[in-house]
C-alpha positions in Angstrom: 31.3 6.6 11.7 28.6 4.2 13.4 30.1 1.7 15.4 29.0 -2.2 14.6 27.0 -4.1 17.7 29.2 -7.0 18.6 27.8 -11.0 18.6 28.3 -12.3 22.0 30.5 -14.8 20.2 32.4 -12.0 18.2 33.3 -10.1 21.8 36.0 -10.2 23.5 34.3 -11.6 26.4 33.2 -14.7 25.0 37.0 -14.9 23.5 38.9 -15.2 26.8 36.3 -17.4 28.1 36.9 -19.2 25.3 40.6 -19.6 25.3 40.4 -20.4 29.0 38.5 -23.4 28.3 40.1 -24.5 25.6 43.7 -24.2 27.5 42.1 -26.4 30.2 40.2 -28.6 28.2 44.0 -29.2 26.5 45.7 -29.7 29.6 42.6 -32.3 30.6 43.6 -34.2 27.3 47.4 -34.0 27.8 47.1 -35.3 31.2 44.6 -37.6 30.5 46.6 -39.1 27.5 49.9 -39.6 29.2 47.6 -40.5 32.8 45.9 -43.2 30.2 48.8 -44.4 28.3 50.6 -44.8 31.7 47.4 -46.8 32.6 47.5 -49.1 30.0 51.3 -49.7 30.4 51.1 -51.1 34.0 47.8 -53.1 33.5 49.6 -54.8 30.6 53.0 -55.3 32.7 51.1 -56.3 35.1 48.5 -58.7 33.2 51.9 -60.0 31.5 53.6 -61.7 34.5 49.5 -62.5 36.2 50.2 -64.6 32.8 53.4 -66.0 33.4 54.5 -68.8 34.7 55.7 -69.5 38.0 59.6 -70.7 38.5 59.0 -73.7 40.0 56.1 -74.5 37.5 58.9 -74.0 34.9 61.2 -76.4 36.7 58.4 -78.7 37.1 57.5 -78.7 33.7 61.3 -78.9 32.4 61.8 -82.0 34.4 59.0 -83.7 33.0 60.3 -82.6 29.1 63.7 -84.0 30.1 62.1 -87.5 31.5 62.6 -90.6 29.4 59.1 -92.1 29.6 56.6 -89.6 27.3 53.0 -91.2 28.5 53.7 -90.4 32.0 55.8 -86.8 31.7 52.4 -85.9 29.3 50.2 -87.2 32.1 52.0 -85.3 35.0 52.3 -82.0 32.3 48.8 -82.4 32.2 48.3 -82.2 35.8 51.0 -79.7 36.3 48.7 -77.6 33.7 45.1 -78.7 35.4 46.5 -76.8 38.5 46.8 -73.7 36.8 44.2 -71.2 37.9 44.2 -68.2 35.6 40.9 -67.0 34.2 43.1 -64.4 31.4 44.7 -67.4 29.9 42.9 -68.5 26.8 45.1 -71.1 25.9 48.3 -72.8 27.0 50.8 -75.1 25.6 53.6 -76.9 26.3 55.8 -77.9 23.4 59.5 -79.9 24.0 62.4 -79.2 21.9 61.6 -81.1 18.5 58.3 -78.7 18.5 55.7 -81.9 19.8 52.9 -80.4 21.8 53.2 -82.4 25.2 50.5 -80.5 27.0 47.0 -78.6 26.1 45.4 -76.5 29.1 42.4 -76.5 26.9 40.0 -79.9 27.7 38.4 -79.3 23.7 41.6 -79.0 21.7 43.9 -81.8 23.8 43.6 -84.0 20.3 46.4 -81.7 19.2 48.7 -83.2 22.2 51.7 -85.3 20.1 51.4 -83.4 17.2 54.2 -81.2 15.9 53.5 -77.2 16.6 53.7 -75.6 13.2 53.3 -72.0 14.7 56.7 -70.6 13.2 57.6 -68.6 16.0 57.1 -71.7 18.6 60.1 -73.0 16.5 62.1 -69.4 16.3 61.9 -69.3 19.8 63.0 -73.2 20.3 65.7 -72.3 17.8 66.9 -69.4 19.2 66.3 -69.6 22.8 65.0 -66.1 22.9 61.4 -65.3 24.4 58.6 -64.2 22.1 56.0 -61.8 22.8 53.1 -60.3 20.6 49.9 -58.7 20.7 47.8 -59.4 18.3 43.9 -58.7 17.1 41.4 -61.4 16.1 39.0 -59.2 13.9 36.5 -62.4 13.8 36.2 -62.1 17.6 37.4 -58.0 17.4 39.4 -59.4 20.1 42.8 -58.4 21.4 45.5 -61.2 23.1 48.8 -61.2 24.7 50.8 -64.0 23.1 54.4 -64.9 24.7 56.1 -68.1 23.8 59.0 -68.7 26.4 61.9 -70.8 26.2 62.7 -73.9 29.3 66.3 -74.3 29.6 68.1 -77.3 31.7 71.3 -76.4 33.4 73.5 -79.6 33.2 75.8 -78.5 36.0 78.4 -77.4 33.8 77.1 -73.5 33.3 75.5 -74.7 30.0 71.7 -74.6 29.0 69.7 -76.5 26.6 66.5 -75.5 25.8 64.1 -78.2 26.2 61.0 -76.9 25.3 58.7 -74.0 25.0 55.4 -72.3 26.7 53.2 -71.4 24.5 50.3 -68.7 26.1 47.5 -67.2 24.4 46.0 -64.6 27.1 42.7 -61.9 25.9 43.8 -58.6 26.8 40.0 -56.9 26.1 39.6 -57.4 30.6 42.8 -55.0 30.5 41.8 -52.6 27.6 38.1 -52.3 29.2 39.2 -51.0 32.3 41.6 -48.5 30.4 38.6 -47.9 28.4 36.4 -47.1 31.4 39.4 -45.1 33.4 39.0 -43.0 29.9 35.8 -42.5 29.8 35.6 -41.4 33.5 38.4 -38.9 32.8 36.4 -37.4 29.5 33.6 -37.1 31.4 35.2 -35.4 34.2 37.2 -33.2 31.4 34.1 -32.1 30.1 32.6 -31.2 33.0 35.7 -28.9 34.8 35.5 -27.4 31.1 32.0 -26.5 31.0 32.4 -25.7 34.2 35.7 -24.0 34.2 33.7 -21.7 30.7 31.3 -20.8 32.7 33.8 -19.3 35.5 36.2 -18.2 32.8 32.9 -16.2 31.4 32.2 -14.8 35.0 36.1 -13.6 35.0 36.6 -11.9 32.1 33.3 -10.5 32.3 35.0 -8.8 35.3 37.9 -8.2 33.2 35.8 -6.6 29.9 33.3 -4.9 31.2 35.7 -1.2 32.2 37.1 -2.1 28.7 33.4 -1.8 27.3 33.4 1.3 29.3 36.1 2.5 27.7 35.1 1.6 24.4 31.9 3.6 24.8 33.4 6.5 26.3 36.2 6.7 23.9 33.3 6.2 21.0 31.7 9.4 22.8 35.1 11.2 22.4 35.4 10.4 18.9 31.5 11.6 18.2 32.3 14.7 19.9 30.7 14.0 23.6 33.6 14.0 26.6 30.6 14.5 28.9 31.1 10.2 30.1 32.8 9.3 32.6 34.5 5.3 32.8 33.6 3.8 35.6 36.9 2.9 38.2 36.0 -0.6 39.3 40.2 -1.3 40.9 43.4 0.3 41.2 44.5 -2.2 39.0 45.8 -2.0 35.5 42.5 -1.5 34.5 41.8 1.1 36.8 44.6 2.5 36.2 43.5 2.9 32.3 40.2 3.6 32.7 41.6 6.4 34.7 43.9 7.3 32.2 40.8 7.3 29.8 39.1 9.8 31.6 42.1 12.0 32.1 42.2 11.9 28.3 38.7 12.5 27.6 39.3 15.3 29.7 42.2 16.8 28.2 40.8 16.7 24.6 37.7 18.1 25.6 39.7 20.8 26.7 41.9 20.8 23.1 39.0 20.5 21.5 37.4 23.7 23.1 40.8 25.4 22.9 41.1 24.6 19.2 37.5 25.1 18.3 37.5 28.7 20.1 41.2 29.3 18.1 39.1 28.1 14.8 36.2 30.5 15.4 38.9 33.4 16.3 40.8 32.7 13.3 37.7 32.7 11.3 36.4 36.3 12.3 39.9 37.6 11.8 39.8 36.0 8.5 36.7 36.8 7.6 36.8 40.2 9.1 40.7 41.0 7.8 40.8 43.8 5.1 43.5 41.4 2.9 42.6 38.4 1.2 44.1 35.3 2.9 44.8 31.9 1.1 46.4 28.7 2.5 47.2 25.5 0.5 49.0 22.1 1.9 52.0 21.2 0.3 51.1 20.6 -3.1 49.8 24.0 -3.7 46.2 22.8 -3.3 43.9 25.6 -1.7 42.2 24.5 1.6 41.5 27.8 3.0 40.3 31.1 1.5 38.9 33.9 3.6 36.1 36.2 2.2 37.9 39.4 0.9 40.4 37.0 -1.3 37.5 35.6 -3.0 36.1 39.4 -3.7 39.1 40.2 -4.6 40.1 37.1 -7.5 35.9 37.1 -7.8 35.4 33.6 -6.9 33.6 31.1 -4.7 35.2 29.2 -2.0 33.6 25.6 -3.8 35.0 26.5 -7.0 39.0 27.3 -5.8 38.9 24.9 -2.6 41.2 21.6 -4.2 42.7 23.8 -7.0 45.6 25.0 -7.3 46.8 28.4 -6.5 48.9 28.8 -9.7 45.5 28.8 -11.7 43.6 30.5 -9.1 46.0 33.5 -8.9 47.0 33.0 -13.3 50.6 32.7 -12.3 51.5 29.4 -13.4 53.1 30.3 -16.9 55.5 32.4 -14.8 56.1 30.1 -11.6 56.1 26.5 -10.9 54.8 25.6 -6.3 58.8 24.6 -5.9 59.6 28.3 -6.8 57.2 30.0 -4.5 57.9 27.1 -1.7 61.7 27.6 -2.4 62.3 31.7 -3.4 59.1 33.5 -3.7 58.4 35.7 -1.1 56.0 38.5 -3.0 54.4 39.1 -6.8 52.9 42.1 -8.1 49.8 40.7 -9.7 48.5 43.3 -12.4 44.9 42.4 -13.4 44.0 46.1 -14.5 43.3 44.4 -18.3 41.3 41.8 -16.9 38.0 41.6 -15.9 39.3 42.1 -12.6 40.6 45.5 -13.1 42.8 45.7 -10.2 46.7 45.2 -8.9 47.0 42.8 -5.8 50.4 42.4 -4.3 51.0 38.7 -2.9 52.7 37.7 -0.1 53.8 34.4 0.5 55.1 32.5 3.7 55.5 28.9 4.3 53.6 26.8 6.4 56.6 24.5 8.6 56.6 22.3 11.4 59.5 22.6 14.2 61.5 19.9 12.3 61.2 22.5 9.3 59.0 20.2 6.8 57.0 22.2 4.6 53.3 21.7 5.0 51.7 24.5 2.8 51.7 27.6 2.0 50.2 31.0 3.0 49.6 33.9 0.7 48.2 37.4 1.7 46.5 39.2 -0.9 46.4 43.3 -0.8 44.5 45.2 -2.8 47.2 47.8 -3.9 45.2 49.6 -6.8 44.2 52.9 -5.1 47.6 52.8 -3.8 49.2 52.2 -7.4 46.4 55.0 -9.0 47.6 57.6 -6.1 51.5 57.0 -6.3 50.8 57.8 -10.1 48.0 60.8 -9.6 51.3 62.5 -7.3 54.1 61.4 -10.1 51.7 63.0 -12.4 50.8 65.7 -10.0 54.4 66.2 -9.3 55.1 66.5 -12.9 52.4 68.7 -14.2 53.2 71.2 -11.3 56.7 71.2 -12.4 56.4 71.7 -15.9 53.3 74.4 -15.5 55.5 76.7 -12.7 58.6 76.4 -15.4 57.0 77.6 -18.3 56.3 80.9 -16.7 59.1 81.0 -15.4 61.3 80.1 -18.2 59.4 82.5 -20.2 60.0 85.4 -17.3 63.5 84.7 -17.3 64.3 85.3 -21.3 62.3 88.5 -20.7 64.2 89.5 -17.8 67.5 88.7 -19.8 66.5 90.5 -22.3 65.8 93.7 -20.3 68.8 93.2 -18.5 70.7 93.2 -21.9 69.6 96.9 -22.6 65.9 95.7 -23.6 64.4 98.2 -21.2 66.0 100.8 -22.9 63.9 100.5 -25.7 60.2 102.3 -25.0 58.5 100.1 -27.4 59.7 96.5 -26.1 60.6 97.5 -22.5 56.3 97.7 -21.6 56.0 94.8 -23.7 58.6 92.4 -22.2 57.4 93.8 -18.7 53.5 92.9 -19.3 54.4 89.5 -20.4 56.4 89.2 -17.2 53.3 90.6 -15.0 51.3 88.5 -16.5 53.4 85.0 -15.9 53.5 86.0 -12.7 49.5 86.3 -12.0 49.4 83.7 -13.8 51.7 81.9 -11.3 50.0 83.4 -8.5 46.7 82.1 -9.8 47.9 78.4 -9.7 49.4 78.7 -6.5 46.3 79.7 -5.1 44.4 77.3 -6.7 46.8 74.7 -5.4 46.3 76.0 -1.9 42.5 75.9 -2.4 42.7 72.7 -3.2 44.7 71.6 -0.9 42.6 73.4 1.8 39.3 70.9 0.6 41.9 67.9 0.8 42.5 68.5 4.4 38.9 69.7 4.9 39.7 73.0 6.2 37.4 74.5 3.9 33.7 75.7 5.3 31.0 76.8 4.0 29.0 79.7 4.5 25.7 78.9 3.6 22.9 81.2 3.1 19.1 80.6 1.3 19.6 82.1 -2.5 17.1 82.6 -5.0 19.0 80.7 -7.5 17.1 82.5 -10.2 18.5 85.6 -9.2 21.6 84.5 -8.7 22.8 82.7 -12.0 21.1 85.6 -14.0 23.4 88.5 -12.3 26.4 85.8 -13.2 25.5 86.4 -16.4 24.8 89.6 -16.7 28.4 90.5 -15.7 29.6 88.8 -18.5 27.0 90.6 -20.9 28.7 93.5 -19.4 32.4 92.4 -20.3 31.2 92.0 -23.9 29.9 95.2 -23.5 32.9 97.4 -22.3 35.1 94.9 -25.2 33.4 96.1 -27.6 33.1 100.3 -26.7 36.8 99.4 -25.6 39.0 101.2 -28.6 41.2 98.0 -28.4 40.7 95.4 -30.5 37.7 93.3 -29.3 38.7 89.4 -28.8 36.1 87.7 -29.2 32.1 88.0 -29.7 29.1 85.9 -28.0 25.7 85.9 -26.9 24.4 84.4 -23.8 21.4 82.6 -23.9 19.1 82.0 -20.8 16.3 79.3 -20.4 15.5 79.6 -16.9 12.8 78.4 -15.2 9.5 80.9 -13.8 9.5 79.2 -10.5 11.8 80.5 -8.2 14.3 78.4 -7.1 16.0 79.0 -3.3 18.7 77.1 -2.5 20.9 77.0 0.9 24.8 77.6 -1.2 27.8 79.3 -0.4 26.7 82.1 -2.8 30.4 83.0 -3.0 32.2 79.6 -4.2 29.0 79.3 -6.7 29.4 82.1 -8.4 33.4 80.7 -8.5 32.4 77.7 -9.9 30.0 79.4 -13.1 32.8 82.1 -13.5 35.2 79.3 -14.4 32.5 77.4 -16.1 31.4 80.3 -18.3 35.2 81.2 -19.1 35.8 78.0 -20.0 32.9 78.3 -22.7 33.8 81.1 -23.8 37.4 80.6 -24.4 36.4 77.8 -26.7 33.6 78.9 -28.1 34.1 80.3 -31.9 33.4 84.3 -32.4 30.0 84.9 -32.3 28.9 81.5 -30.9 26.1 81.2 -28.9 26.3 80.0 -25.0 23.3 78.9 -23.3 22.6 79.0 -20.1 19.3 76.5 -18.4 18.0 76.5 -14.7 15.3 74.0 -14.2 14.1 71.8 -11.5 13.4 68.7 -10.7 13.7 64.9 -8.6 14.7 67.5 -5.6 17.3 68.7 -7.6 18.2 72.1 -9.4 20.2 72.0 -12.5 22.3 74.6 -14.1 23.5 73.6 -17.7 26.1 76.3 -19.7 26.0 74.6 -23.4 28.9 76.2 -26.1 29.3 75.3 -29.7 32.7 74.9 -29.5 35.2 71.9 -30.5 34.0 69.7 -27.9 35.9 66.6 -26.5 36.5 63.4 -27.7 34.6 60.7 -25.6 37.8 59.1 -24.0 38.9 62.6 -22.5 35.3 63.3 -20.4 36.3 61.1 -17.6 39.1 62.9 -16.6 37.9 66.3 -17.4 37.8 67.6 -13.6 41.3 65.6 -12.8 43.8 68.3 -11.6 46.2 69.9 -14.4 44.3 67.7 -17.1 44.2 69.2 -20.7 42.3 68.3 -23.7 43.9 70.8 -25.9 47.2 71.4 -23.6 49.3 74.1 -26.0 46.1 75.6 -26.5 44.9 76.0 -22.7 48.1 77.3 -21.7 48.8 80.1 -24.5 44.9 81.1 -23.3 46.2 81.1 -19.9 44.5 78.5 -17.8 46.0 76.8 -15.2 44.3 73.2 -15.2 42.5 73.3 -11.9 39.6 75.6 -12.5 37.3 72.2 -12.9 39.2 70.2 -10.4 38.0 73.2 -7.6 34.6 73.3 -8.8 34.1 69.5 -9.0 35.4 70.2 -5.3 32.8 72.8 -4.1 29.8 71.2 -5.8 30.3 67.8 -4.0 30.8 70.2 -0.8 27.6 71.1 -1.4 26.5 67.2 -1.5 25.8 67.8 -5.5 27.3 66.5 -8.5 28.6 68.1 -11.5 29.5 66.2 -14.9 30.0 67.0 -18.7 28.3 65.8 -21.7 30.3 66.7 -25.1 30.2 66.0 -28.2 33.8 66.5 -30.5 32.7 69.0 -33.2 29.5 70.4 -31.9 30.4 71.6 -28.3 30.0 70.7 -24.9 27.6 71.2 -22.3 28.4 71.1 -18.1 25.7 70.0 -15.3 25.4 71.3 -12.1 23.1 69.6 -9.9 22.5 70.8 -6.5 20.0 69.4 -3.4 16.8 71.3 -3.3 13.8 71.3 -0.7 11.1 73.2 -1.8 10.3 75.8 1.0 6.8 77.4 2.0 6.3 80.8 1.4 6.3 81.5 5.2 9.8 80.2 5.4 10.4 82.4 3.0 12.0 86.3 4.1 13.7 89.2 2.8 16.4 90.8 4.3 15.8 94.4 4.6 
């Protein structure tokens, strides 16, 4: 995420600054409005008593209102008032107790001398006896004044007073409120220039102050974009240094998390990716957020498309199991896809995902493909079983014979060689198996070697077959009865074919091969017998016409002890692993060796074997 460029105005810088001057511009004001208010107080205290009257002009004047004779008192109030000297005093009056002005201090309104005052608070104040002040506001003239009406009293002697009169005075206060005015001014001025100048300092400071925190911004903007190569610059041992130290031990630390926990993340990812089972992990509502490769072979799926889904659908479980029962109980499921698409069985095993308090975070299943363990555990069963039940047969059978005979049977000369042949013959026929078992079991373990040698092929598959023209032969000048009657059939290739074989376990394999065709061959059927090259291969094909195999049965035609026709292999004497050793030997001869049938009509086996042409120089006969 990009980081967005600070304003000056929008920093912090400019902030503190900020705050600074406004914290001394207020302290300017609140000092300069109680300094002012202060001020104004003691210029009007003391413009009120430069107003005032003296005492003895009070006792001068209260002697004249008490005199008998008006004309003169007026004339000496008039000089009394002439010798007032007070530039603040806009006008002055003296008024005697039945409210008749008896003195003017102004010369243009003296014609008012000898009238009655009808100012209402002249004649509270001669009522009462109580001084009067008030300021009031002439908005014609926009002009303050002081006006104070005080009461003269004469003592008679006796401790009593009676007022007498009254001074009336009328001073302009604007001389007092201008110098306030300019003492204000001054002190804005000065405000607002320690502010500004106080701003610019405040800037310088916390410039000081921001500048390791920009640092640290930076740097811890670097961490969070992945670079720890920054380094904050330590400008104190302050608490800023102190931080910005702290800032690089961090940056420091988490790189080295980061690498930690990156180089566990890329080690948990080849194990993942490189583990034989299928991993998944969800968080705690089941939601998949990690699947290795081999899980999503194994469900045959994308990491996009399961990543966010749940793991109920993923793994088709959630008919059966709700994400409480797995995060609660389940600790594995056998998951049996072999009628899907999927056609396998994976066994599941869950854990949970905790932290040391024990919350559950997630979930972790292990997936194991268990099909080839499932199909071998059933080939032994099956194994097991077919083993069993083809060793007791024989054996069953031997021991009612044997009974028999040891009844008095082999007292009898007719049934006594009978009971006995049928015993031999169980027995090779037990001793056959055996020793097919133990072939097979040789090739399991891979004790089983070759012995290869370069065969004319030709030559080879035509003396097979001529021994069995010879068996049909000596059957039928036998005086027995004959069995069974064939013909062989060849279509071999004029090229001569020489392979490198084990000319011994060949011949094994188209011995079993041929008995097997004709066993289920009908009498007189024809069996024919193909050797052709091609694609660097030879094939050998023996084709009967007998009942064939139904479709479903070829694919497990060379499985060990597997039947078509069970009852009727085993009265004919086979023991079920004739293919299963040829299937064996061909593949030990890196070749491949498969069956085409057809249920009615008769079957046909392949045998394809690696060929390399040779040159006729490479070519020698033993002599």
């Amino acid at each position: 995420m990009m980081n967005k460029k600070l304003h000056f105005f929008q920093s912090i810088h400019f902030k503190i600054a900020l705050v600074f001057a406004l914290l001394l511009f207020l302290a300017f004001q609140i000092v300069g409005a109680v300094f002012v208010q202060r001020l104004r107080n003691e210029n009007l205290k003391q413009f009120k008593q430069s107003v005032e009257m003296p005492a003895y002009v009070n006792s001068l004047l209260v002697t004249q209102l008490t005199e008998a004779d008006t004309t003169e008192a007026n004339d000496k109030i008039k000089n009394i008032l002439e010798d007032i000297n007070n530039n603040n005093i806009s006008d002055l009056q003296i008024i005697d107790a039945k409210g008749v002005i008896r003195g003017e201090i102004n010369v243009n309104n003296r014609s008012v001398i000898g009238q009655k005052s009808t100012n209402t608070y002249v004649k509270q104040v001669l009522y009462s006896g109580r001084t009067f002040t008030q300021t009031t506001y002439n908005e014609r003239t926009n002009q303050r004044y002081y006006v104070s009406i005080t009461p003269l009293f004469n003592n008679n002697g006796n401790n009593n007073s009676t007022v007498v009169g009254a001074i009336y005075i009328r001073a302009n206060l604007e001389s007092v409120y201008d110098s306030v005015n300019d003492v204000t001014v001054i002190f804005v001025t000065a405000a607002l220039i320690a502010t500004a100048i106080g701003l610019a300092l405040a800037i310088l400071i916390s410039n000081a102050i921001t500048r390791p925190i920009d640092e640290m911004k930076k740097q811890t903007a670097r961490i969070a974009r992945g670079d720890y190569s920054g380094q904050v610059h330590i400008y104190g041992s302050d608490e800023l240094g102190q931080l910005a130290q702290a800032v690089n031990n961090l940056s420091t630390r988490v790189q080295e998390a980061q690498e930690g926990i990156e180089s566990e993340r890329r080690r948990l990812d080849l194990i993942l990716a490189h583990m034989s089972d299928g991993v998944i992990a969800t968080d705690r509502g089941g939601k998949i957020t990690i699947i290795n490769e081999m899980a999503c072979e194994s469900l045959d799926v994308t990491p996009d498309e399961v990543r966010g889904k749940s793991i109920l659908d993923v793994l088709n479980i959630r008919d059966k199991y709700s994400i409480r029962e797995l995060l609660e109980s389940q600790d594995e499921l056998i998951l049996d896809e072999l009628n899907s698409r999927r056609d396998q069985i994976l066994n599941a095993n869950f854990s949970l995902i905790q932290r040391r308090s024990g919350f559950i975070i997630g979930i972790v299943c292990v997936l194991h493909d268990i099909t080839e363990q499932q199909r071998i555990d059933r080939e032994r069963r099956q194994f097991v079983s077919n083993v069993s039940h083809e060793l007791r047969t024989p054996l069953t059978s031997m021991r009612s014979y044997i009974e028999a005979l040891n009844e008095g049977a082999w007292k009898d000369e007719e049934i006594a060689p009978t009971f006995l042949k049928v015993t031999q013959e169980e027995t090779d026929r037990m001793i056959r198996m055996i020793n097919d078992l133990l072939s097979l079991s040789r090739m399991d373990l891979g004790k089983v070697e070759l012995d290869l040698e370069l065969v004319n092929l030709n030559e080879l598959f035509n003396y097979i077959l001529n021994r069995f023209d010879m068996m049909l032969e000596k059957d039928n000048n036998d005086t027995r009865e004959i069995k069974k009657n064939y013909t062989i059939k060849r279509d071999f290739t004029d090229k001569d074919l020489w392979v490198e074989i084990d000319t011994d376990k060949i011949i094994q394999v188209v011995d079993n091969i041929m008995n097997n065709a004709i066993k289920y061959s009908p009498d007189g059927g024809v069996i024919t017998c193909r050797l052709l090259e091609t694609h660097n291969h030879v094939i050998m094909s023996i084709s009967d016409q007998g009942l064939g195999m139904p479709k479903k049965e070829l694919a497990h035609i060379f499985e060990r002890f597997y039947r078509v026709d069970k009852a009727r292999s085993r009265a004919q004497g086979g023991t079920g692993l004739g293919l299963a050793i040829s299937k064996e030997v061909i593949e030990m001869h890196h070749g491949r060796i498969w069956v085409d049938s057809t249920e009615g009509k008769g079957s046909t086996f392949y045998i394809s074997l690696p060929y390399e042409e040779y040159a006729e120089g490479d070519l020698w006969d033993e002599e």
